[in-house]
N, C-alpha and C positions, 0 to 999 in steps of 0.2 A: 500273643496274636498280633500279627505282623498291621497297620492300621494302611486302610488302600491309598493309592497317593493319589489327588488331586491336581489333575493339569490345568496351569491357569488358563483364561479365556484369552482368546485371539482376537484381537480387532484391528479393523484398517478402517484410517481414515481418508476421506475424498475434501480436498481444502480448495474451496472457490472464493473469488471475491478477493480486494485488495490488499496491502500489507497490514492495516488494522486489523481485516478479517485472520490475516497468517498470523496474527500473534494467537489471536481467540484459537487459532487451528492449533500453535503451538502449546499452548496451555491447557488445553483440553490433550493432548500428546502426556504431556508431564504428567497432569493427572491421571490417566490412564495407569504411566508407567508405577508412580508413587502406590494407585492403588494395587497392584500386582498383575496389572495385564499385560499380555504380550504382543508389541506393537509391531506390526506386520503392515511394510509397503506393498506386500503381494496381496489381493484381494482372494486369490485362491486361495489363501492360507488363511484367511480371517472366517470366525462365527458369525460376528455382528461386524458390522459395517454401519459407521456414521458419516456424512457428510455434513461439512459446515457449510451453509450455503450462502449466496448474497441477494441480494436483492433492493439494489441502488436505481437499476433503470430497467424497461424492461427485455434487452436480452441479457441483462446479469439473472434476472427472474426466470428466464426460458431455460440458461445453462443448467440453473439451477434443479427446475422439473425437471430434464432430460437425464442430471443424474441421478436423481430418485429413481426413474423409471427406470433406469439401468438396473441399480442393484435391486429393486425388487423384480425386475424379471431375475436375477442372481439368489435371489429370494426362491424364486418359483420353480426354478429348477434343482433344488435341493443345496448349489455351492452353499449361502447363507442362511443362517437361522432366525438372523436379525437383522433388521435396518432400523436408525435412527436417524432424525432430520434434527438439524440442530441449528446456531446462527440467526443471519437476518431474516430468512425468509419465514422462519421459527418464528418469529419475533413477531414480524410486522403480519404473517395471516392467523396464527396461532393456533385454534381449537378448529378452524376451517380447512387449514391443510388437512391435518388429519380427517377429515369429510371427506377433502380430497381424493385423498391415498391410503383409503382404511386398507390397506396392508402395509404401510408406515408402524413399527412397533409404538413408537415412542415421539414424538416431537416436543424438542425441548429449545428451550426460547434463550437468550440471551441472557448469563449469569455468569458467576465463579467456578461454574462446571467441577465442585469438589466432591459431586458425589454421582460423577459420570462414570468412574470405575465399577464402585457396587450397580448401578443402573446395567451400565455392560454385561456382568456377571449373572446376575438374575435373570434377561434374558436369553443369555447364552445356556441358561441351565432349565430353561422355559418355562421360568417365573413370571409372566409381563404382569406390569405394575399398570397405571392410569398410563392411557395411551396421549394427554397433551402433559408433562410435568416437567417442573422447576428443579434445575441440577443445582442447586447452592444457595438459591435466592436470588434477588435481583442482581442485575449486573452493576457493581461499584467501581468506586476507585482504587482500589486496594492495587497490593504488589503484584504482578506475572514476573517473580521467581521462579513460578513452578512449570519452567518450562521445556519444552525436549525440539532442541533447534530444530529448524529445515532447513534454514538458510544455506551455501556453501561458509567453510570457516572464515572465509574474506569478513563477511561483514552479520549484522543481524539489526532485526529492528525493538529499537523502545517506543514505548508507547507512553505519553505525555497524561494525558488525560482521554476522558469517553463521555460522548457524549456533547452538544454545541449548541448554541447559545441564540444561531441565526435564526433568521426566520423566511429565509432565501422561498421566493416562489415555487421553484424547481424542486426541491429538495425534500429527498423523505427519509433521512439518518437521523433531523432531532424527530422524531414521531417512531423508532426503531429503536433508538439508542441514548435520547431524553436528554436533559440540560448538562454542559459541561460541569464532570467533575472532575479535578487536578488531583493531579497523584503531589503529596509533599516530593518538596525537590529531595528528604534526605533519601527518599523511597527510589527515587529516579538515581541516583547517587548508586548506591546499591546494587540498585538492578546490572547500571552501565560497568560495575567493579563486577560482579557475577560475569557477566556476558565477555567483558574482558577476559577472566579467568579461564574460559571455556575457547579462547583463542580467535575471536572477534575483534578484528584491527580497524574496523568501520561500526559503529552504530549510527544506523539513518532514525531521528526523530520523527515521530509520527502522533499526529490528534487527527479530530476531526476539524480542529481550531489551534494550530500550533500556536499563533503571535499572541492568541486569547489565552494562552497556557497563565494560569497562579490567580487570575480577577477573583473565581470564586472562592479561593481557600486564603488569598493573602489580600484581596484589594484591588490591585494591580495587577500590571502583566508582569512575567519575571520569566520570561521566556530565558533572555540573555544569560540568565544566575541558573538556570537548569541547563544550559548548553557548557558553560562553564563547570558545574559539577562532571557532568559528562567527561568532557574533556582533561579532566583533570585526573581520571582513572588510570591505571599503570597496565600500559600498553594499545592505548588507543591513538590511532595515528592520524584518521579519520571521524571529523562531526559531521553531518550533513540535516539539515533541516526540510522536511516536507510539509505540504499544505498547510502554509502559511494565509491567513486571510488577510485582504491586503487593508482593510478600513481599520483605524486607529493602529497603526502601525508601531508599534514600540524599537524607536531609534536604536537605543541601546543595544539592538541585537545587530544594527549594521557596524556598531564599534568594534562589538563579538566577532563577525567575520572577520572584519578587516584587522586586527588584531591578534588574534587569537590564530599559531599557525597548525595548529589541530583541528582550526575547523574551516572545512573547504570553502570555497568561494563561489556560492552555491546557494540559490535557497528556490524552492517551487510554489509559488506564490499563482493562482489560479482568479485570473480577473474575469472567467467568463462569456464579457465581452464588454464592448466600449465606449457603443454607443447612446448617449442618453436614456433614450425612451423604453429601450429593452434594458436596461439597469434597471431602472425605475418598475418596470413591470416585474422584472427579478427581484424588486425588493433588497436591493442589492446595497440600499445605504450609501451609496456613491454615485459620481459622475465621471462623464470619460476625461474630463480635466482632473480630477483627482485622481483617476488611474492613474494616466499619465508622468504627475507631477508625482506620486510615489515611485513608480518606476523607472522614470529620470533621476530623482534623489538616491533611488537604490545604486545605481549605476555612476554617478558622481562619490556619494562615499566610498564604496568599495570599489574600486579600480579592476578592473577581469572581473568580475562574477558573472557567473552564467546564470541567466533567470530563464527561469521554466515556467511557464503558462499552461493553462486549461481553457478552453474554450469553446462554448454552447451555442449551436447554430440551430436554426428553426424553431428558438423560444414563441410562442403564440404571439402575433402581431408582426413580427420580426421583417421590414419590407427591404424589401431591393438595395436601397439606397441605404439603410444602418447595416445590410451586411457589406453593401463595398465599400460604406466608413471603416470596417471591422478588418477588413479585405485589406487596405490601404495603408490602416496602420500597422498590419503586421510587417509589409513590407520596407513601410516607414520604420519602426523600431528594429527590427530582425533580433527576434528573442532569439535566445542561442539553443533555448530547447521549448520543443512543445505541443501539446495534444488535442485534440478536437473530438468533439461528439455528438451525434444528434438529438435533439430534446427527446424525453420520455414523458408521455403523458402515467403519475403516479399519481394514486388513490392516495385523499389526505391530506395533498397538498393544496396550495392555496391556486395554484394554476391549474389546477385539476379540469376547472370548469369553466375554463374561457372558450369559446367557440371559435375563435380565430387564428383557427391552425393554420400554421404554412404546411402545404403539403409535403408529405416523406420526400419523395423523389426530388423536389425545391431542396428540402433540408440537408440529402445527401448530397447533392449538389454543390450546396456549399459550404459543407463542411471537406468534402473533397477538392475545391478550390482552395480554401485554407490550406491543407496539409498539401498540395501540392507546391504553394509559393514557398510553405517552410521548409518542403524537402530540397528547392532548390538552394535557399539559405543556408543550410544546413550542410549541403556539399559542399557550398563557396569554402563556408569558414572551414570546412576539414581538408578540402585540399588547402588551404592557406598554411596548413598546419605541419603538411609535407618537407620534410629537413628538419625538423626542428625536433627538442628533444623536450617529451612531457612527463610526469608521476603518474606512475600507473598500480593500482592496486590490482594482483592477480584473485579472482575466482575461482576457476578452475579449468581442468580441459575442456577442448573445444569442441564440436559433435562431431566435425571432421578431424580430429587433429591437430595436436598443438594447444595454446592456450590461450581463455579468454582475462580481457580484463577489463578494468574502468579508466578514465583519467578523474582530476577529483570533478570536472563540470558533467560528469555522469553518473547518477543515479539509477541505483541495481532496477534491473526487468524493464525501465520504462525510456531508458534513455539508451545511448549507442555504445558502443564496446570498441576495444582495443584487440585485436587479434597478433596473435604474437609467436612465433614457429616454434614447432616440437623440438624438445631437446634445448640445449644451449643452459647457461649458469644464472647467478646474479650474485654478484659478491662474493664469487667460490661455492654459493650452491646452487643445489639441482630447484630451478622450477616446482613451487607448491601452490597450493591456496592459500593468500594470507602474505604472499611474500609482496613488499612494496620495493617498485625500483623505477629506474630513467631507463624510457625505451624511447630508440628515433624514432619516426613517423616515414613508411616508405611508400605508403600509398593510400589509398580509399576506397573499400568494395560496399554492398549493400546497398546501393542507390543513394551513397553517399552519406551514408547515417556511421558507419563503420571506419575503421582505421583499421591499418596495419603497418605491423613496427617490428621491432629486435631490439633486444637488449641491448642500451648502449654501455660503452666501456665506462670505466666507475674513476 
């Protein structure tokens, strides 16, 4: 007697939230596949549907709702059997969401999502289990080996450690995601030799506290001795370090740049902002004279580095006169890269309950002021760049045609691109993701964020 077969379950996942959250996306991916599901980018084609969500400020928290309500309308019209809510927003409302969204199957919090597979399956065969549960246990420090890329093969991201230490005003990732825990460097070692193997020519570093990386597992920071394992993997051409915090700054890692020709000259270091009194109410641990005198030492040691900044306008209190301190020195310093955003009032935090909000429309204001002086910066230094021939790591094609790529002072999704014409060689081959080469610079589209170039002769 012939025994019936067994089709595995379908799922498709919805990934929101920053490259941290894409790792959590990727590993939850891996473990899917490890458990025997079949992972499907078409939502048509999936039973269960999980989305990992975020919930950093609040329209990361709104994206997030709007995709719930998507797929349980996809729910309600019979495509899906299943939804799961999974990530930060898991996290940080927990057993309330689900109140929320009682046709939420399952909402699962932040963990090592190892036993996300069987949770899939039981639903998909309309088993539900307790509709708020724990996929693996708490979220650690352990390896994300178990992972099933998204990235293009250009590049992919490690994750350092989870978890930070600060206790920034603003901020609600330690109340989400709890004190930093370091991953051992031999782990990161590892991981970067895997990711290698898998045809990743860029690993970009990523914590919630990059320079804090090693204090709790070794003493110290030893950020430097994890970017050097990194780099020391067979086949990586590209290091790049993110979110870097700029208070006690561990030197040793500007030697690492500047030194080390595996790793770009490059690091995203997010001061927030500058001015005394709003540091001080950010609990920010610093003052705009130490920002500063960091990010002039960053710039004296390492010669070309492009620094990349973050920065928060309409923090509570925040008056006139500290944003056109804030205004001024942008213009005064001209970071080579950089991002803006408006305060989010978040539950938990220690600014949660201050009364002296600058209003939304004041705050967009100037945070739109910001990003426009840097967009002009930004174009200065890219047409400056015009003739000239830079390293460029290929991505992949471009939406119109042709292909996109990075120079090393760009960092993937958030920084600007190299666009490069359909067709043409590098070295005797055709055009791939992954292939690194010298292309001139022949112009500058996108409002100035972008380039375009051609392969130059070798």
């Amino acid at each position: 007697m012939r025994r019936p077969s067994i089709q595995p379950t379908r799922v498709s996942l919805v990934h929101l939230g920053c490259a941290r959250n894409q790792v959590d996306s990727e590993v939850i991916l891996g473990r899917l596949a490890e458990g025997g599901c079949v992972v499907s980018a078409d939502l048509g084609q999936a039973e269960v549907a999980i989305v990992n969500t975020c919930a950093f400020i609040g329209p990361a928290r709104e994206e997030s709702r709007a995709a719930i309500r998507d797929l349980l309308e996809r729910k309600r019209r019979g495509d899906l059997r299943a939804v799961v809510v999974a990530g930060c927003l898991a996290q940080r409302y927990g057993e309330t969401l689900a109140e929320e969204f009682p046709e939420v199957d399952v909402v699962v919090p932040l963990s090592d999502y190892a036993e996300i597979a069987g949770l899939a399956r039981r639903l998909a065969a309309g088993r539900p289990g307790p509709r708020f549960a724990s996929a693996g246990g708490p979220k650690g420090a352990g390896s994300d080996r178990v992972r099933w890329l998204t990235t293009p093969p250009s590049y992919a991201y490690l994750r350092l450690s989870e978890g930070c230490d600060h206790t920034c005003a603003f901020c609600a990732i330690p109340g989400m995601r709890g004190k930093m825990r370091s991953k051992p460097i031999e782990t990161i070692a590892e991981e970067a030799r895997d990711l290698a193997s898998l045809g990743a020519r860029e690993i970009v570093l990523v914590a919630e506290d990059s320079t804090g990386y090693g204090r709790d597992l070794y003493g110290r920071a030893r950020l430097a001795e994890a970017i050097e394992a990194v780099a020391a993997s067979p086949g990586i051409a590209w290091v790049r370090v993110l979110y870097a915090y700029p208070n006690a700054f561990p030197w040793d890692v500007a030697r690492t740049i500047r030194e080390n020709p595996r790793v770009v000259e490059y690091l995203d270091i997010p001061i927030q902002h500058v001015a005394d009194g709003v540091l001080r109410r950010m609990r920010r641990a610093s003052s705009g004279a130490k920002v500063r005198e960091i990010l002039g030492r960053l710039r004296e040691e390492v010669p070309g580095i492009a620094l990349r900044t973050t920065l928060l306008l309409g923090f509570p209190g925040e008056t006139e006169e500290e944003y056109e301190e804030l205004h001024a020195f942008v213009r005064e310093f001209r970071f080579e890269r950089l991002g803006a955003f408006v305060y989010s009032h978040e539950e938990g935090t220690p600014a949660f309950d201050l009364a002296d909000d600058v209003p939304a429309e004041t705050a967009r204001r100037r945070r739109d002021g910001i990003l426009q002086a840097q967009r002009e910066i930004h174009a200065e230094r890219n047409r400056a760049l015009v003739g000239s021939v830079v390293e460029v790591l290929v991505d992949g094609k471009g939406p119109s045609g042709g292909w996109v790529g990075r120079t090393r002072a760009d960092a993937p999704e958030v920084d600007g691109t190299v666009r490069l014409p359909a067709g043409g060689s590098w070295a005797g081959e055709v055009l791939r993701s992954g292939a690194l080469l010298r292309a001139r610079v022949t112009g500058v589209e996108g409002d100035g964020y972008d380039l375009v170039a051609e392969v130059a002769a070798t």
